[in-house]
GUFIMI-164703 format. One record per residue (C-alpha): residue in one letter; z, y, x. Coordinates in Angstrom, 3 decimals, decimal comma, always signed. Layout:
<nodes>
@residuo = A | z = Z | y = Y | x = X
...
</nodes>
This chain:
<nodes>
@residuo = X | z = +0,000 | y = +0,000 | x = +0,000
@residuo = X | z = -1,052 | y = +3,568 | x = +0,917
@residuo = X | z = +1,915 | y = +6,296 | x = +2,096
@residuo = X | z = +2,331 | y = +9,519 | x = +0,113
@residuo = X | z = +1,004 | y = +10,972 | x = +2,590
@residuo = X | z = -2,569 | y = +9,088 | x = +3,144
@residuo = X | z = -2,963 | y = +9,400 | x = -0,603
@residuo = X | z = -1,910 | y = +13,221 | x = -0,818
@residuo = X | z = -4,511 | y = +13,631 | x = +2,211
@residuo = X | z = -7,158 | y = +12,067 | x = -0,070
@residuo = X | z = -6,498 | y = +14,115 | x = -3,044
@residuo = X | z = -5,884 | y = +17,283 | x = -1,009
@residuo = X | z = -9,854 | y = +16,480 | x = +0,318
@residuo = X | z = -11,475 | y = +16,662 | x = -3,476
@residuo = X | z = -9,075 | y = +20,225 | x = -4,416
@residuo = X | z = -8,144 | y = +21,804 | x = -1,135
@residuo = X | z = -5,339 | y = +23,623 | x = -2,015
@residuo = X | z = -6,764 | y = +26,853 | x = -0,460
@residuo = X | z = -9,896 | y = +26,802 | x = -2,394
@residuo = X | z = -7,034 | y = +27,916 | x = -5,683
@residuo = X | z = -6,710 | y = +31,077 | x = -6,837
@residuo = X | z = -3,925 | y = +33,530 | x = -4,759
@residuo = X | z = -1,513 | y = +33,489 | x = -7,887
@residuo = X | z = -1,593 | y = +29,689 | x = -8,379
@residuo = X | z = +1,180 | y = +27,174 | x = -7,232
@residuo = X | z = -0,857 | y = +23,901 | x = -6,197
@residuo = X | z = +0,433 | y = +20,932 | x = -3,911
@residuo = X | z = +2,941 | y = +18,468 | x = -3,721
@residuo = X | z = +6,069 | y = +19,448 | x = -5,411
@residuo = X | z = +8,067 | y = +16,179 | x = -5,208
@residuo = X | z = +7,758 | y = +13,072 | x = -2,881
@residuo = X | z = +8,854 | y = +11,968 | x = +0,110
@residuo = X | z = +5,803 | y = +11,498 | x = +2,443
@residuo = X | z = +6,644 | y = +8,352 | x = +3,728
@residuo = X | z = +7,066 | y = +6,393 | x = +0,493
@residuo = X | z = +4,747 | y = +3,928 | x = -0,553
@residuo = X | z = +2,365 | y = +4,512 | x = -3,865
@residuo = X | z = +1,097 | y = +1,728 | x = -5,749
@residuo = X | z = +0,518 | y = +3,347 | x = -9,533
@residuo = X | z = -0,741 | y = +6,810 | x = -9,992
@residuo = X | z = -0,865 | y = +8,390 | x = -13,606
@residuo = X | z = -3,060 | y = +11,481 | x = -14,236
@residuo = X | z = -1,444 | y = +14,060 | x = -16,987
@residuo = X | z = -2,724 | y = +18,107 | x = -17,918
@residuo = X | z = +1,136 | y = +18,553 | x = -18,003
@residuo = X | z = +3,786 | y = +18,168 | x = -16,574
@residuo = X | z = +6,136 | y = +17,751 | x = -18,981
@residuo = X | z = +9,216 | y = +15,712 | x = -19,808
@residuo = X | z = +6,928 | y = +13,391 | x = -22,050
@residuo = X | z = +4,262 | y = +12,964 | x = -19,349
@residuo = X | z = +6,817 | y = +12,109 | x = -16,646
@residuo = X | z = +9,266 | y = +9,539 | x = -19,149
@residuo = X | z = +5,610 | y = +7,666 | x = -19,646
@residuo = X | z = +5,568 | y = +7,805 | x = -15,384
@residuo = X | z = +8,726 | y = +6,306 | x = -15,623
@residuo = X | z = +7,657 | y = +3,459 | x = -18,358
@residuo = X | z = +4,670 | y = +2,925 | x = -16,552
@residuo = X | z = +6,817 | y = +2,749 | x = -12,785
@residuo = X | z = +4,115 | y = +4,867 | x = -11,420
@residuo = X | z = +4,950 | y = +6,202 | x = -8,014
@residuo = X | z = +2,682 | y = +9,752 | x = -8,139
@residuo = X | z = +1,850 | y = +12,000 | x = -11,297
@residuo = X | z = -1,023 | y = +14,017 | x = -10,873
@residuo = X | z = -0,740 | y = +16,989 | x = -13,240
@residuo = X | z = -3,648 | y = +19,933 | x = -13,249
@residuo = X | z = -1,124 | y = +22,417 | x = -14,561
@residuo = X | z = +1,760 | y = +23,599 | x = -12,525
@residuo = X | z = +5,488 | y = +22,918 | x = -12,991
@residuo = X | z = +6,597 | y = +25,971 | x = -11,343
@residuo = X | z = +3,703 | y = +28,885 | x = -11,763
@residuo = X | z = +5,961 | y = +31,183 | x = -10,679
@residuo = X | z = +9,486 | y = +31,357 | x = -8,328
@residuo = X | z = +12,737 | y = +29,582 | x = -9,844
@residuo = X | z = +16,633 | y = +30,256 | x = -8,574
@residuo = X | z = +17,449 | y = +26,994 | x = -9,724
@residuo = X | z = +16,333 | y = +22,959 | x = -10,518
@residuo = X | z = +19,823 | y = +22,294 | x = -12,660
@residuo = X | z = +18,924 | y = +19,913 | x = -15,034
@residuo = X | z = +19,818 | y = +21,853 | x = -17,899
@residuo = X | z = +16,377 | y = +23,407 | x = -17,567
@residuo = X | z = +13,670 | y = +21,415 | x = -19,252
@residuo = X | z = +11,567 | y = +22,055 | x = -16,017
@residuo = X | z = +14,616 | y = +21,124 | x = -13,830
@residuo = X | z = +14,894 | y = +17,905 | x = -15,921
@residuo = X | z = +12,175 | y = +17,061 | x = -15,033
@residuo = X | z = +12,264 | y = +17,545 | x = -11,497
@residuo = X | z = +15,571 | y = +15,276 | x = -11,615
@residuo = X | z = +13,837 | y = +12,862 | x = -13,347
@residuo = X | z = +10,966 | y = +12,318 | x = -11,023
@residuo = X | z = +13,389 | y = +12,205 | x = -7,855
@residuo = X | z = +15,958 | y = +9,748 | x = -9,518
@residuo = X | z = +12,947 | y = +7,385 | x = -10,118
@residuo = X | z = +11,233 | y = +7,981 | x = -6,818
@residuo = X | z = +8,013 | y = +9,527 | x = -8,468
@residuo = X | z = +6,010 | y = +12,372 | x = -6,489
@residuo = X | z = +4,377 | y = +15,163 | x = -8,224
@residuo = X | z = +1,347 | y = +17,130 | x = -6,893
@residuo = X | z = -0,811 | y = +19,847 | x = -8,676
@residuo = X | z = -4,006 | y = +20,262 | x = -8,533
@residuo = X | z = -5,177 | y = +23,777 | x = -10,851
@residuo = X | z = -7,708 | y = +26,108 | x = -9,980
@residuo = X | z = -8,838 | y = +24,395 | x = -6,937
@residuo = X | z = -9,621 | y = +21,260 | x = -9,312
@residuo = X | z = -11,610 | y = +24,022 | x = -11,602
@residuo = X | z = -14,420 | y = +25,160 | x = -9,370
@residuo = X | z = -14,469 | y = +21,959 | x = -7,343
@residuo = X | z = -17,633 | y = +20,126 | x = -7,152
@residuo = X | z = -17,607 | y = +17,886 | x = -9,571
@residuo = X | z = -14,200 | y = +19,582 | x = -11,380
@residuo = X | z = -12,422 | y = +20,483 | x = -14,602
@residuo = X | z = -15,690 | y = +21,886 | x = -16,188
@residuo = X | z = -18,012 | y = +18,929 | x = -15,390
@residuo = X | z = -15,836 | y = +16,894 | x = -17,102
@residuo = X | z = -15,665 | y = +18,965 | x = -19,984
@residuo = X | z = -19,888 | y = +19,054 | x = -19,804
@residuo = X | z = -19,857 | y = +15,735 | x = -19,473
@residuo = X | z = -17,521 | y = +14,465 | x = -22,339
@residuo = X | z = -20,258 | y = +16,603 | x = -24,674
@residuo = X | z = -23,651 | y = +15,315 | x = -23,000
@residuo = X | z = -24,478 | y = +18,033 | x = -21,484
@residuo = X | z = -26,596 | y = +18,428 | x = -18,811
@residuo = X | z = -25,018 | y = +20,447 | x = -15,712
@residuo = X | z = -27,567 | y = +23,651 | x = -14,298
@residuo = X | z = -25,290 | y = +25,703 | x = -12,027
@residuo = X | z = -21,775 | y = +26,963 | x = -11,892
@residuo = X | z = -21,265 | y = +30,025 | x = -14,202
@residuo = X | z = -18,853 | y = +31,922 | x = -11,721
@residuo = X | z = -20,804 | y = +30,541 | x = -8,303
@residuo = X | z = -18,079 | y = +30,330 | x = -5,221
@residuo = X | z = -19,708 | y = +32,739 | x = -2,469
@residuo = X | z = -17,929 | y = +30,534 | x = -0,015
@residuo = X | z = -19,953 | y = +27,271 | x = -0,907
@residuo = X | z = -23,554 | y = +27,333 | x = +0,978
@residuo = X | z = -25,173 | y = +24,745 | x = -1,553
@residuo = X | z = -23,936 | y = +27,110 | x = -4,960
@residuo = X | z = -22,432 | y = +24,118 | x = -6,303
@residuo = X | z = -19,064 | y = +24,908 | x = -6,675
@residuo = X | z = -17,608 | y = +27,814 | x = -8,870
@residuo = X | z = -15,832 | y = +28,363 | x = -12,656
@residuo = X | z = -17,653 | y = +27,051 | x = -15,379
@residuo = X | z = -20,688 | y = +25,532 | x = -15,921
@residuo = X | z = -23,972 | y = +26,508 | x = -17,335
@residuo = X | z = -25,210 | y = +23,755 | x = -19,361
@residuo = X | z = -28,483 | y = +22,581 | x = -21,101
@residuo = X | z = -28,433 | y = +20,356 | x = -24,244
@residuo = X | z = -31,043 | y = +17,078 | x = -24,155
@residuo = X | z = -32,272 | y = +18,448 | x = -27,928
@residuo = X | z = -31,389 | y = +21,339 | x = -29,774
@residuo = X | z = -28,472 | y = +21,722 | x = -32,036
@residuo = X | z = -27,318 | y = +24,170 | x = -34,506
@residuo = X | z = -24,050 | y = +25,486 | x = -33,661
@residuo = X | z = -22,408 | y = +23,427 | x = -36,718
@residuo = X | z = -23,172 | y = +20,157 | x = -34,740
@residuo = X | z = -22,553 | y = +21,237 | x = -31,640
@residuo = X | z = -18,951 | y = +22,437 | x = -32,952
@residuo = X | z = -18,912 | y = +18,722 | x = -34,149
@residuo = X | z = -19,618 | y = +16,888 | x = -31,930
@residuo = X | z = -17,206 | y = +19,028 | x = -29,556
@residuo = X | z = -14,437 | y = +18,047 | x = -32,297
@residuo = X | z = -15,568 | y = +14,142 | x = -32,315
@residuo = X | z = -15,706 | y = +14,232 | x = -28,311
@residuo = X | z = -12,713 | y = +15,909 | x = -27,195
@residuo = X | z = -9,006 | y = +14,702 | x = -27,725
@residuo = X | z = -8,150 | y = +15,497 | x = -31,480
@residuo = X | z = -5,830 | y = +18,336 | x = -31,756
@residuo = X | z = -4,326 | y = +20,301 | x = -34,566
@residuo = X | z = -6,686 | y = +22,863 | x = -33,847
@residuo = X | z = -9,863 | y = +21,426 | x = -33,666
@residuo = X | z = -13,020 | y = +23,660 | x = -32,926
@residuo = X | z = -13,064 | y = +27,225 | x = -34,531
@residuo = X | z = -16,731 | y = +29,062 | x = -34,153
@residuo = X | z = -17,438 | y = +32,689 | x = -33,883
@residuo = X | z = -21,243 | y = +33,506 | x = -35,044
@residuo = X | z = -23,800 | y = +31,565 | x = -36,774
@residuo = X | z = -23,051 | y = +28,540 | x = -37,608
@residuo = X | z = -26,860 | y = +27,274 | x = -37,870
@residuo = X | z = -28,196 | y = +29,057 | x = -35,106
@residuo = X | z = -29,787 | y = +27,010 | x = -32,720
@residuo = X | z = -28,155 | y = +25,991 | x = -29,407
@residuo = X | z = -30,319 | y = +24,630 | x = -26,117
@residuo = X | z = -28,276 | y = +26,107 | x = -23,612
@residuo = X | z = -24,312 | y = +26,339 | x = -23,403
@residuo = X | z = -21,335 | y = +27,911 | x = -20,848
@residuo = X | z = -18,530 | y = +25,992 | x = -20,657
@residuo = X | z = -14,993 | y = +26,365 | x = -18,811
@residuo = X | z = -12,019 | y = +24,344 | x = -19,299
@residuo = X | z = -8,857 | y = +26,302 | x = -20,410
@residuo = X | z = -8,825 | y = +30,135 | x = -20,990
@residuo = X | z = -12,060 | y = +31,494 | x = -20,717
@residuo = X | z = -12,277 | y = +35,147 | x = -22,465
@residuo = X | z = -12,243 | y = +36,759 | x = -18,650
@residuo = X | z = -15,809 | y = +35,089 | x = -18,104
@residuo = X | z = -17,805 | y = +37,174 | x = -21,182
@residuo = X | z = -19,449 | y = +39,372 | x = -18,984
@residuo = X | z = -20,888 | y = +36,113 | x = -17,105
@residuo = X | z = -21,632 | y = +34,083 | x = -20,008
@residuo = X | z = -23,888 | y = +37,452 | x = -21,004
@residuo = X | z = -25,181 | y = +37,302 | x = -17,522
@residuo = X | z = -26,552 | y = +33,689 | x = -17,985
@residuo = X | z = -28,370 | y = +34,247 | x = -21,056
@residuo = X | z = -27,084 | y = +31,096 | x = -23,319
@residuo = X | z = -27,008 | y = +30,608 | x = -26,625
@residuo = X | z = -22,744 | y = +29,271 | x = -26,742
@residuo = X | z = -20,124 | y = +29,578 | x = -24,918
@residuo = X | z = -17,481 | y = +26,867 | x = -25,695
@residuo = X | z = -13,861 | y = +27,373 | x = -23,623
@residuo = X | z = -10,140 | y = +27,708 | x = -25,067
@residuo = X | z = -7,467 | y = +30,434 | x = -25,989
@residuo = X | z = -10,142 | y = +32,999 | x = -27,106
@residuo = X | z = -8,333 | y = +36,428 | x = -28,200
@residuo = X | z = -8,702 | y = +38,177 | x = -31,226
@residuo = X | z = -9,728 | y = +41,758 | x = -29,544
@residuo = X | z = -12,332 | y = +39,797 | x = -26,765
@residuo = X | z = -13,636 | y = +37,635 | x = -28,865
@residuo = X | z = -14,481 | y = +39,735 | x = -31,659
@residuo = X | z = -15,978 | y = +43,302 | x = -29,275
@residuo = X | z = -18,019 | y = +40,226 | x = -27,208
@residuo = X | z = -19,783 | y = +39,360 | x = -30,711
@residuo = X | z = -20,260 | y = +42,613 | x = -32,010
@residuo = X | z = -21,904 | y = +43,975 | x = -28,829
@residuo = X | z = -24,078 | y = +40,796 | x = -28,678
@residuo = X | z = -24,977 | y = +40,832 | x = -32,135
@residuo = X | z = -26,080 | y = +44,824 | x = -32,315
@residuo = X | z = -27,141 | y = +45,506 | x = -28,470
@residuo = X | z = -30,473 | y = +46,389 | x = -28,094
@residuo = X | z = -32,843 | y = +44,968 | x = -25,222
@residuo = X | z = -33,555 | y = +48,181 | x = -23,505
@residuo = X | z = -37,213 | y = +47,549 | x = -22,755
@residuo = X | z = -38,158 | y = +46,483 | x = -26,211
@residuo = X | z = -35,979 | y = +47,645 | x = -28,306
@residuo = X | z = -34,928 | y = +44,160 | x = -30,136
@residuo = X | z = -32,016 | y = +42,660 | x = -30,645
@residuo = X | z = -30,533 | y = +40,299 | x = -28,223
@residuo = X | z = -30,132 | y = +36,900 | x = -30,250
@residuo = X | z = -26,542 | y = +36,134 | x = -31,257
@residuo = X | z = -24,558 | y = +34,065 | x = -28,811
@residuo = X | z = -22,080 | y = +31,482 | x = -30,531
@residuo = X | z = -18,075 | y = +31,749 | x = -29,523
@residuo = X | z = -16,666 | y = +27,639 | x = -29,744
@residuo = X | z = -13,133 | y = +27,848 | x = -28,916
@residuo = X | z = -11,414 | y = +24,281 | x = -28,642
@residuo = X | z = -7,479 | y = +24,033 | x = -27,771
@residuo = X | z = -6,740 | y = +24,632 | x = -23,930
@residuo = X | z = -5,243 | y = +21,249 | x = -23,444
@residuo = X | z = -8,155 | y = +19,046 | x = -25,019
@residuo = X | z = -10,953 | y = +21,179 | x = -22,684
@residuo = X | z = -8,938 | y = +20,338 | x = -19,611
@residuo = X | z = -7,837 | y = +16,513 | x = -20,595
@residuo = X | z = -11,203 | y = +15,286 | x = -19,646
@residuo = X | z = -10,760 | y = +16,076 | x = -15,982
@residuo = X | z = -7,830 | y = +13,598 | x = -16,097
@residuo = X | z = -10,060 | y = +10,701 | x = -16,508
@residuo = X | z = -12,874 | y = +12,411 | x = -14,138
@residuo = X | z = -10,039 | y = +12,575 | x = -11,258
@residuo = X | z = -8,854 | y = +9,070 | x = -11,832
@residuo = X | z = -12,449 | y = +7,741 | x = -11,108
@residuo = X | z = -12,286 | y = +9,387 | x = -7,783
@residuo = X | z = -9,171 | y = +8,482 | x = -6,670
@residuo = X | z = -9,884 | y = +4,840 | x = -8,052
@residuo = X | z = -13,323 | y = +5,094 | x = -5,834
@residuo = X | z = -10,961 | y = +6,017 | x = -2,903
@residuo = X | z = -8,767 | y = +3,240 | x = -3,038
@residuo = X | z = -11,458 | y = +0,761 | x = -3,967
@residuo = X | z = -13,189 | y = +1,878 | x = -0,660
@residuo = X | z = -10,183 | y = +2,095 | x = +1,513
@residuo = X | z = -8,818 | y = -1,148 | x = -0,016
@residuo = X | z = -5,458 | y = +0,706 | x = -0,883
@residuo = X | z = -5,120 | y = -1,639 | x = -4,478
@residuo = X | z = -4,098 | y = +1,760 | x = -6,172
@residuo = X | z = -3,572 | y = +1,373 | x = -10,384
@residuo = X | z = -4,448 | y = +4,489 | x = -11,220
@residuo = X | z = -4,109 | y = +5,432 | x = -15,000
@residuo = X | z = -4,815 | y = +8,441 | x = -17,748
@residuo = X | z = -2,114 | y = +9,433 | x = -19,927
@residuo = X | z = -3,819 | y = +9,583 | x = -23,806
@residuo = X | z = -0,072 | y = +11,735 | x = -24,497
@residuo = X | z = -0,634 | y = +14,968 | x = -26,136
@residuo = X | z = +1,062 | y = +17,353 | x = -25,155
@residuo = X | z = -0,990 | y = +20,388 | x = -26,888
@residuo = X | z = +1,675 | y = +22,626 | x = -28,111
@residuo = X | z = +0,789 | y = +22,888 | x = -31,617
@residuo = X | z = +1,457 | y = +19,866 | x = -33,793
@residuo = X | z = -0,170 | y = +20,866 | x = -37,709
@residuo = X | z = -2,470 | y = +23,306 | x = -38,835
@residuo = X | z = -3,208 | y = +24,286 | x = -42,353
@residuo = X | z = -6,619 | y = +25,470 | x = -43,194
@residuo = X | z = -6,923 | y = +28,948 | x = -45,588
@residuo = X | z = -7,454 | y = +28,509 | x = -49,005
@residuo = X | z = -10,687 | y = +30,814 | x = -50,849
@residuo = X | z = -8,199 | y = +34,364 | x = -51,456
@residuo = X | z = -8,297 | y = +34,971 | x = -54,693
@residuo = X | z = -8,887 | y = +38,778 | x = -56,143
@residuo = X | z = -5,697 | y = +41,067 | x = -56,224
@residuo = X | z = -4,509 | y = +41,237 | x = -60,032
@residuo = X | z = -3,598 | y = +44,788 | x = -61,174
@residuo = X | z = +0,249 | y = +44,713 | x = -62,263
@residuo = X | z = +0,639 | y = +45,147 | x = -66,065
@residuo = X | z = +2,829 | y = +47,990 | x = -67,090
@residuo = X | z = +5,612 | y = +46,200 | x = -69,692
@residuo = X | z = +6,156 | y = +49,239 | x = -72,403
@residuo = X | z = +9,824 | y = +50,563 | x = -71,610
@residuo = X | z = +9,974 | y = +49,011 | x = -68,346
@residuo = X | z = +10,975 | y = +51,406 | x = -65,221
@residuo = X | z = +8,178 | y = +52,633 | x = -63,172
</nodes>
């Protein structure tokens, strides 16, 4: 069996942790480097559900893409839930390592997955990284669709395809416009409008999509005017899925690599995808047709 270490050197190969972002907190946050890892489980979060399952399942690393600590902490005393779960994870020997932003503009990363759970085919990065030569790498993907769709199907097959959720798909625009080309990015994408109106597609499909964003991005696309002809750009359909179910497809995407790894170093890793959901919001109840306001009926003798 591999060492922490060997396996933490393989992972740290597909995200190097200084390809993330300045404000993220990737890396190892628990382990001992010299203990032995035989079961790996991939989670989005991790959370005290995510690392009890770690326990069931006696894995010996969790691989989370979200952080446990984003930001600095005074304290680990278990009467925090995110100090719970660090003493969970060290009283059953189980390492913890992050990999966030550097897993979302890796080559293949969080975004592929998300393209490829939705059959679509892969152009170019949305955001390119100017530090990869081949333009491979980057934030989000610009995607083109085998056949057209209308955004209706494309919203459905989006809810069939990714991990149900009480939120399903909610769609700004059109809903039978046609779609051949689509941006996507796992997790909160409203910074990217101005490069989704760079690349010229007809959807944009990402999570945690803002009232104020969302709604200016739709108005200026649906009444800006091409300024050599005159015309009206076409509409460009909003798809906002919940942040949890864009991202969960990387899971499985970074458990086939690591599984490739082992397989070709002949480490005999069991590597595994937690199916846990751990979206925040449990119900939703759709809006029933509002009906007209009624006019209130003075009652003769009644106070006004």
């Amino acid at each position: 069996m591999p060492r922490l270490s060997e396996v933490i050197t393989a992972l740290e190969n597909l995200w190097p942790a200084e390809r993330a972002e300045s404000w993220d907190a990737v890396g190892t946050v628990v382990g001992d480097p010299e203990q032995e890892v035989s079961r790996v489980l991939f989670a989005v979060d991790p959370v005290q559900e995510i690392v009890d399952e770690a326990v069931r399942l006696g894995a010996d690393l969790l691989v989370t893409h979200h952080p446990l600590y984003l930001r600095g902490t005074t304290t680990v005393a278990a009467g925090t839930f995110k100090g719970r779960v660090v003493h969970t994870l060290i009283k059953n020997d189980i390492a913890l390592h992050v990999a966030h932003t550097n897993a979302d503009t890796a080559d293949p990363g969080v975004s592929d997955a998300l393209a490829g759970a939705l059959d679509l085919r892969v152009v170019r990065p949305l955001v390119p990284d100017p530090s990869d030569p081949e333009g491979r790498r980057g934030l989000g993907r610009v995607c083109e669709l085998d056949h057209p769709l209308t955004v209706r199907e494309l919203a459905a097959r989006a809810a069939e395809r990714l991990p149900a959720t009480a939120q399903g798909i909610r769609v700004a625009g059109d809903p039978e416009a046609t779609v051949r080309t689509v941006a996507v990015s796992g997790g909160s994408g409203d910074s990217l409008f101005d490069h989704v109106r760079a690349a010229g597609v007809d959807a944009f499909l990402t999570a945690d999509l803002r009232h104020h964003p969302a709604s200016e991005f739709i108005a200026d696309r649906a009444h800006s005017a091409d300024s050599a002809h005159g015309t009206p750009h076409s509409p460009l359909a909003l798809l906002d899925a919940a942040h949890w179910a864009t991202e969960w497809p990387w899971c499985e995407l970074a458990a086939a690599q690591l599984d490739e790894i082992s397989d070709r170093r002949e480490w005999g890793l069991r590597v595994h995808v937690s199916r846990t959901v751990t979206d925040p919001w449990t119900a939703h109840a759709a809006s029933t047709p509002a009906t007209p306001a009624t006019p209130a009926t003075e009652t003769p003798g009644a106070p006004n």
